[in-house]
N, C-alpha and C positions, 0 to 999 in steps of 0.2 A: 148249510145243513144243521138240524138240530139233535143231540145226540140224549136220549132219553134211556138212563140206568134203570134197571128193574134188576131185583133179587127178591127169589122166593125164600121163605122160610118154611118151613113147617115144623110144629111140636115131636121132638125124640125122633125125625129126621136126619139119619147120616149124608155124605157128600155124594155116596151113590145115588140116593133116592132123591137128592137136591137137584142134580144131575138131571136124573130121567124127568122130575117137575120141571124143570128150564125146560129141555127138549120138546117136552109135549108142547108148552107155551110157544115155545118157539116155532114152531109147526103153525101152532095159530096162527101169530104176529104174521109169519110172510104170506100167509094168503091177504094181507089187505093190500089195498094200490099203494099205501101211503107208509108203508113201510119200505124203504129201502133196501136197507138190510138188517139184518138181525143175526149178531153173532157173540160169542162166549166173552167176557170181561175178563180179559186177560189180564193180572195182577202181577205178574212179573216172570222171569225165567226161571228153565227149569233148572236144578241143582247140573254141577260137572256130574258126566256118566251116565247121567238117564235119559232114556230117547227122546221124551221129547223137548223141543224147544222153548215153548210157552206154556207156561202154570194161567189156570181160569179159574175163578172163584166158581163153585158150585151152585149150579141155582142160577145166578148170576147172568145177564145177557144187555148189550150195546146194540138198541133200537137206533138206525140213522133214518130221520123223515126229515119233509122240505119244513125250512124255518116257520109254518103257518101253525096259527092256532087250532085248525079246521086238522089238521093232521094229527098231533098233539089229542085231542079231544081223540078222535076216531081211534088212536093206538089205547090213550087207559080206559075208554070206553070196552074194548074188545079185552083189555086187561080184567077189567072189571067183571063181565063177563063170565071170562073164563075160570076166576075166581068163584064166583058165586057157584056156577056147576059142581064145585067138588062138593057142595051139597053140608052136609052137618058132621062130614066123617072127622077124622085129626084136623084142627086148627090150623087153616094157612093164615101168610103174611105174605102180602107184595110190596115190595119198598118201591117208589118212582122217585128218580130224579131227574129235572131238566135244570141246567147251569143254577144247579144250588137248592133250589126248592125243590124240598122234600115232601111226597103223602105217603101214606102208608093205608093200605088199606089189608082190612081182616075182619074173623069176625062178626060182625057187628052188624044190628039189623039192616036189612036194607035200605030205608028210609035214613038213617044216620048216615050212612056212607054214603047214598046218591047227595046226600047234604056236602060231606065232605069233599066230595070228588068235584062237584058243580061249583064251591067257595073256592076248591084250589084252580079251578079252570077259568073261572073268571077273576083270580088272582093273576095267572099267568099271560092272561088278554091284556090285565090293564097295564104291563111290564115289556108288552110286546109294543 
């Protein structure tokens, strides 16, 4: 299995509202076949005393799809996406990582970025 990090950012963004951007995203993510799972990036435990168990970065979520490149494409592809619909309002950022390599997509016209996201996807082919 290949485990694909994504965190959202957005501009004067608190951890609530990073929160509810993860969620929505992640509502996407598990409608495709090729997501596995898709759950919160769990950063370490919670302090003694407080109910819960596990601390999650905000924003933050652990895509698991099958080791293929065809997978891979089809999750930042629908990343990408989702991205775009938020339209011109406050400035997002999605970070991707798969075992090291990093994109970051924001932003940026669309022509730039289907550039950046296509060099990182056929960076990621030629590694597979």
């Amino acid at each position: 299995m290949t485990e694909i990090v994504l965190a959202v950012s957005e501009d004067g963004a608190d951890d609530v509202r990073l929160d509810d951007l993860g969620r929505l995203l992640r509502e996407e993510l598990l409608q495709l076949p090729e997501a596995e799972s898709v759950d919160a990036l769990v950063v370490g435990e919670a302090p003694p005393g407080t109910r819960g168990g596990l601390v999650a970065e905000a924003g933050a979520l652990v895509v698991t799809a099958q080791p293929h490149v065809a997978a891979v494409v089809a999750i930042v592809g629908s990343v990408w996406k989702w991205l775009r619909r938020a339209g011109s309002g406050t400035p997002r950022t999605i970070r991707i990582e798969v075992d090291g390599d990093v994109l970051e997509l924001s932003g940026a016209t669309n022509e730039l970025q289907d550039k950046l996201v296509d060099d990182w996807i056929a960076r990621r082919s030629a590694s597979t």
